[in-house]
N, C-alpha and C positions, 0 to 999 in steps of 0.2 A: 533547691532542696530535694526534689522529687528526685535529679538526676543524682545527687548523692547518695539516696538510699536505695537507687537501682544498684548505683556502682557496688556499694555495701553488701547489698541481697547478693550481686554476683560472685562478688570476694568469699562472703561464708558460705556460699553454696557449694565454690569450688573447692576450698579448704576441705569441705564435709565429704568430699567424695575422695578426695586425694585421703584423706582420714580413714574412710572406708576400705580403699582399695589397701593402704598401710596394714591395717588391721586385720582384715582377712587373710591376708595372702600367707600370715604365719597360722591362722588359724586352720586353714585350709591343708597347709605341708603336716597338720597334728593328725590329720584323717586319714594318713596310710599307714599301712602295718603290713610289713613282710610276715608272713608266717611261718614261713618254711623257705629253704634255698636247696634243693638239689644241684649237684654238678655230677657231670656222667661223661666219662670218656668216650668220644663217638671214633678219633682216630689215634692210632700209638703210633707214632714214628720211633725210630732209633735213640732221636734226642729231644722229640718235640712233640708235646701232645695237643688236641683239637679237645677240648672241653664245653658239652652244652651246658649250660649254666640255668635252671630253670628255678624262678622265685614267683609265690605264692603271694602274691597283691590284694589286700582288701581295701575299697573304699570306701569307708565310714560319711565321706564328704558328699560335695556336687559329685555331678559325671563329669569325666575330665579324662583331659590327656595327660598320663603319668609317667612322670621319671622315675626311679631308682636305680643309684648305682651300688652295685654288691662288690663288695672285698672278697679275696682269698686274705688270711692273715694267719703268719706263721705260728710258733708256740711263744715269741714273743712281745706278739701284735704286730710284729713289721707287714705292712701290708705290700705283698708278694703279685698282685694282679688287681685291677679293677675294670669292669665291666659295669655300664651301661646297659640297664633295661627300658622299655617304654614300649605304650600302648594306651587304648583307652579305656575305661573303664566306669562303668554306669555307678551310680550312688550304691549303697551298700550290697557289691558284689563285687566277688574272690574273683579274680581269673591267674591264670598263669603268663607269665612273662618269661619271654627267653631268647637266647642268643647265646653266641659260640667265640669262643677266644682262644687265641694259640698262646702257650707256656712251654716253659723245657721242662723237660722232666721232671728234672732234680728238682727245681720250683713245684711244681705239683707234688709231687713228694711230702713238700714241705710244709703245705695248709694241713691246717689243722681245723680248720672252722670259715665256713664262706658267711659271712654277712653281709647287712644293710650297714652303708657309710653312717 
């Protein structure tokens, strides 16, 4: 009997965490918020351009190591580029995220609005 209600204790205790870890992890993706996206053309080619892409990260959450990836999306939402940002970032503070993506032109051209996925 005693070993059954170890086994028991073991079973809810691990259900409990695997429950927690469930729970959280969508709670926790609710804590960021892009605020702002810059993108700035650092080089012009003839047909291709070099785009720094910088996004305005807050973390309402833990401190953590954060993803976001930002869209360019045209005037009809097709999304024209995506970039990957990441860094880390302490419990309720902004930082800047950034990196650099090559496009053609004529696609750069064509955003109309850079956002969060």
């Amino acid at each position: 009997m005693k070993k059954l209600m170890s086994v028991l204790q073991i079973v809810v205790f691990t259900f409990g965490l695997v429950g927690v870890v469930l729970i959280s992890a969508p709670l926790r993706a609710e804590t960021i918020t892009v605020l702002k996206v810059q993108p700035l053309i650092v080089e012009k080619g003839s047909a291709n351009y070099s785009v720094m892409v910088k996004a305005f990260v807050k973390n309402s959450g833990l401190p953590d190591d954060i993803t976001v990836e930002i869209n360019a999306l045209d005037i009809n939402g097709y999304v024209l580029k995506t970039i990957t940002l990441n860094g880390y970032i302490k419990q309720n503070q902004t930082k800047v995220l950034a990196g650099l993506v090559k496009m053609s032109k004529d696609a750069y051209q064509d955003v109309v609005i850079w956002k969060r996925k």
